[in-house]
Wavefront OBJ file of the C-alpha trace (Angstrom):
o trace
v -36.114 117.379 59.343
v -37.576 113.925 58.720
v -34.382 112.916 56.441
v -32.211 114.042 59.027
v -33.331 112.209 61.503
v -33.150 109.051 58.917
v -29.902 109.717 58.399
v -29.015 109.875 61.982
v -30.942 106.722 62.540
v -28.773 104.685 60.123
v -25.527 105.536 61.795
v -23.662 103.676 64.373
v -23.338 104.857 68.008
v -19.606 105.073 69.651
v -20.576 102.133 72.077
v -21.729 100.457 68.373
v -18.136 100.742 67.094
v -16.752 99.697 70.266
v -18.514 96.365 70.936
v -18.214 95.671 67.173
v -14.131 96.634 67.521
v -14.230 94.356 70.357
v -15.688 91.351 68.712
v -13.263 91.413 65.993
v -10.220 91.814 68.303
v -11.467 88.597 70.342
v -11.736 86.834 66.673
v -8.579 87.684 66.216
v -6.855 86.517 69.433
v -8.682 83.060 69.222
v -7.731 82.835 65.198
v -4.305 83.659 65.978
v -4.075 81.354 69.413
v -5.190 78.228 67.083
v -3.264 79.190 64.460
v -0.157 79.168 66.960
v -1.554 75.547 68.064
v -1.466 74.306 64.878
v 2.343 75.471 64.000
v 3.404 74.280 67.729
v 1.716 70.797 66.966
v 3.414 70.818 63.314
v 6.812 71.295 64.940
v 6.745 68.782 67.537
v 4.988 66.561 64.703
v 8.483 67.455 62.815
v 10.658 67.069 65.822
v 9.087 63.493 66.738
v 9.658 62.055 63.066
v 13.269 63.479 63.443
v 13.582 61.735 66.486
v 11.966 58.456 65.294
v 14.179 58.613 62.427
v 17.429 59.153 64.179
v 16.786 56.134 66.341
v 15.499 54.015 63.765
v 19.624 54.708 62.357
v 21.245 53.924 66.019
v 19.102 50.337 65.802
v 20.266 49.639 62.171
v 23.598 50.546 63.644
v 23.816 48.601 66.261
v 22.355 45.585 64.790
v 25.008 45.765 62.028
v 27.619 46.106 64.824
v 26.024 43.296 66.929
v 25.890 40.692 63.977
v 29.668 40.702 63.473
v 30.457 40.466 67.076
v 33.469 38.142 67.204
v 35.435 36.618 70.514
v 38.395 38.756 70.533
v 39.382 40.444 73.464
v 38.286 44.565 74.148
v 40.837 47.384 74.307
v 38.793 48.977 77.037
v 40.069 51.811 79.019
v 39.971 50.138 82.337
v 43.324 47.345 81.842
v 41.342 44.930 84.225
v 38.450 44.523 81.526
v 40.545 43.924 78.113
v 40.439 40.279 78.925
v 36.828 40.558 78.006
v 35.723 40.406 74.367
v 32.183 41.306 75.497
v 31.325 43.347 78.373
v 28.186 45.249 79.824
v 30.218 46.912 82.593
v 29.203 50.886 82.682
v 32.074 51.845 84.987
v 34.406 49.984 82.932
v 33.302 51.728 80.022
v 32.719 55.145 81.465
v 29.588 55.581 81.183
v 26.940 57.411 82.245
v 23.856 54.956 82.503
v 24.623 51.077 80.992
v 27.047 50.480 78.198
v 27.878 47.715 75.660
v 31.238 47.032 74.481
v 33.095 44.401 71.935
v 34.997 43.708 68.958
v 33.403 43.036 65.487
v 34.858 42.319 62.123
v 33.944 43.517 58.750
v 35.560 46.783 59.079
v 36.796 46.680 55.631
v 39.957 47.152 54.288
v 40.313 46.151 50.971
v 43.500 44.571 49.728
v 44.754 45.405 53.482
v 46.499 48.679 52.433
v 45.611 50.420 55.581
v 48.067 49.458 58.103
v 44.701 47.877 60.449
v 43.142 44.607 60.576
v 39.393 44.449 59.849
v 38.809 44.085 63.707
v 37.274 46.722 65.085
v 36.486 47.823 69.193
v 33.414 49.324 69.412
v 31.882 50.965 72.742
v 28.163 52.263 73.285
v 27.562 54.447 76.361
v 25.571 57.315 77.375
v 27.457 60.361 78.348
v 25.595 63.531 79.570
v 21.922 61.859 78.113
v 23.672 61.131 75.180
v 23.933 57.899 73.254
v 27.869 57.829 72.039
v 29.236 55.019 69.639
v 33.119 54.656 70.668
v 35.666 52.811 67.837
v 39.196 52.313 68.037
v 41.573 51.606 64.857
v 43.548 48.726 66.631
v 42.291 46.115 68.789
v 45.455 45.819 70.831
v 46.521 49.549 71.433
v 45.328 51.014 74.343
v 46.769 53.911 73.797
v 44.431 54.859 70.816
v 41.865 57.808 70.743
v 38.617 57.002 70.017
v 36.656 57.653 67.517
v 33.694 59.229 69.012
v 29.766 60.016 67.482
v 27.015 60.796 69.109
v 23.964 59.257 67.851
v 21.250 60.090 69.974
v 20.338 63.296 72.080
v 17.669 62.646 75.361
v 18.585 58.924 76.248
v 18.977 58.532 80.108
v 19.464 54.590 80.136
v 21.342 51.659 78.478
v 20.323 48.749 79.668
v 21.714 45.459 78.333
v 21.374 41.346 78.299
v 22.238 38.221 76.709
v 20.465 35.275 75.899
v 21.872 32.287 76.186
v 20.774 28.560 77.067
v 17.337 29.696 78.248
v 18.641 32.480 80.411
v 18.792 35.717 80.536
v 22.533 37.452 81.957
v 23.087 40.821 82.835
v 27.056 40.312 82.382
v 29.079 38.356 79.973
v 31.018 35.549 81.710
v 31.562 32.727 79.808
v 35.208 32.896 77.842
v 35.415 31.259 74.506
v 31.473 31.382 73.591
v 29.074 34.278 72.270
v 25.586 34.363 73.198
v 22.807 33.583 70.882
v 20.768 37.219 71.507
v 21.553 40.500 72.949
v 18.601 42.429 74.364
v 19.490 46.354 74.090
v 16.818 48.299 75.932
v 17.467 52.630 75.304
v 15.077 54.836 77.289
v 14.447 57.785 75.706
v 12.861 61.655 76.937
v 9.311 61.037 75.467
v 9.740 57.926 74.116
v 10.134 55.930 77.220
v 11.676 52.247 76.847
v 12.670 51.171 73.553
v 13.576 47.713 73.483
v 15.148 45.513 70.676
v 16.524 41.850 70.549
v 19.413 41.328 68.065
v 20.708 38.166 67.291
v 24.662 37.334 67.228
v 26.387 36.414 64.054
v 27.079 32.763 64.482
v 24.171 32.587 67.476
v 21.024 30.428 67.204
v 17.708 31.658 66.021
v 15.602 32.121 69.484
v 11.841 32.191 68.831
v 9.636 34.811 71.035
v 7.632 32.195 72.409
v 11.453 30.588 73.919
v 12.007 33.245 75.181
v 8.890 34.104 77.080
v 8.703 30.337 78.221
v 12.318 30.440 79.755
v 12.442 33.110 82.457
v 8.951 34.705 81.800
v 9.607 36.112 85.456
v 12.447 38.421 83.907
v 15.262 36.892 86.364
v 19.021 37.068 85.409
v 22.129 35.647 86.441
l 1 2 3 4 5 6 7 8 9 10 11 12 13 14 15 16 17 18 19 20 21 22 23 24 25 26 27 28 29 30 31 32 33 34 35 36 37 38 39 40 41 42 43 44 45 46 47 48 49 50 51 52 53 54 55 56 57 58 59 60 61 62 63 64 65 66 67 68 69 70 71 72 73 74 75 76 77 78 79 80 81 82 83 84 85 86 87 88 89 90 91 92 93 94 95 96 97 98 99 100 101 102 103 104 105 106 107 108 109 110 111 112 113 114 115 116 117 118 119 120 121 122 123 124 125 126 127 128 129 130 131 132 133 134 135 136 137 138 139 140 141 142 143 144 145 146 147 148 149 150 151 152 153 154 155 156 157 158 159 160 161 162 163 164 165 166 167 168 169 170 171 172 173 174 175 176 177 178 179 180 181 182 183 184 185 186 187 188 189 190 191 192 193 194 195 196 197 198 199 200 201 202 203 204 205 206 207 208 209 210 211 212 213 214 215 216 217 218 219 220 221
């Protein structure tokens, strides 16, 4: 009777086995919530760098593009604005939010077998919160299609300026000259404002302390 009883004694009751099942099941849940954490955090880790990479490219691009800005009238869709080698004019440009367009040169074509000069339009606008880089084969043909990449998914805003002679303008004006910086400011889902100052191939080296001294106050023309 006595080892009976002992053996009795050393098993575990149903309400045992329950609280014990019950334990492990909320050790699971929480194990498996942070391990769902973690991978979440890893993607959107992942998904930043890709998008920190991606702009990193449309800055490179642009500031290769904006270097070899020359004074050469656009072929922009709107017949009122070719005049302009240099515009900032969103409607003009058909865009969404801001835009930038010009010519540049150094689109290469060695020993000038293509039938092309090495002029080149180029047009940045935002179309449905995307950041789209517009060339054109001719300069003078407005009849050409585009050219069109998209560089950038979850921009909302282009904003543009140029620097020149201590002043900041929100529209190019001034036929026959270039200014010495253009200010391209991109704002970004869940980056927020990205800003970047890019000087002009032929402009003059502007210091940041210029800049902040002339116009701290932000005013344009």
């Amino acid at each position: 009777m006595t080892h009976m009883r002992k053996q009795r004694q050393q098993g575990f009751t149903l309400i045992e086995v329950l609280v014990v099942m019950m334990i492990f099941a909320i050790i699971g849940i929480a194990s498996y919530q942070v391990f769902s954490q973690m991978v979440s955090a890893d993607e959107q880790t992942r998904e930043r760098q890709a998008q920190l990479q991606d702009l990193q490219y449309v800055m490179l691009t642009l500031e290769r593009d904006i270097r070899q800005i020359v004074a050469r009238p656009l072929n922009a869709p709107n017949p009122e604005q070719r005049h302009r080698y240099l515009t900032a004019d969103a409607r003009a440009l058909d865009s969404d939010s801001g835009a930038l367009g010009f010519v540049r040169s150094g689109w290469q074509n060695p020993g000038m077998q293509l039938p092309r000069s090495e002029l080149q339009p180029v047009i940045y606008r935002i179309r449905e919160n995307k950041l789209q880089r517009l060339s054109y084969p001719y300069v003078d043909d407005a009849n050409d299609e585009p050219d069109i990449r998209i560089l950038l998914s979850g921009v909302t805003a282009l904003q543009v300026r140029f620097w020149l002679n201590g002043e900041w303008l929100r529209e190019w004006q001034r036929p026959g000259a270039l200014p010495d910086l253009i200010e391209v400011t991109l704002t970004v889902d869940g980056l927020g404002d990205i800003r970047r100052l890019m000087l002009v191939n032929g402009g003059q080296f502007v210091s940041a302390d210029d800049i902040n001294g002339n116009n701290a106050d932000g005013t344009e023309r």
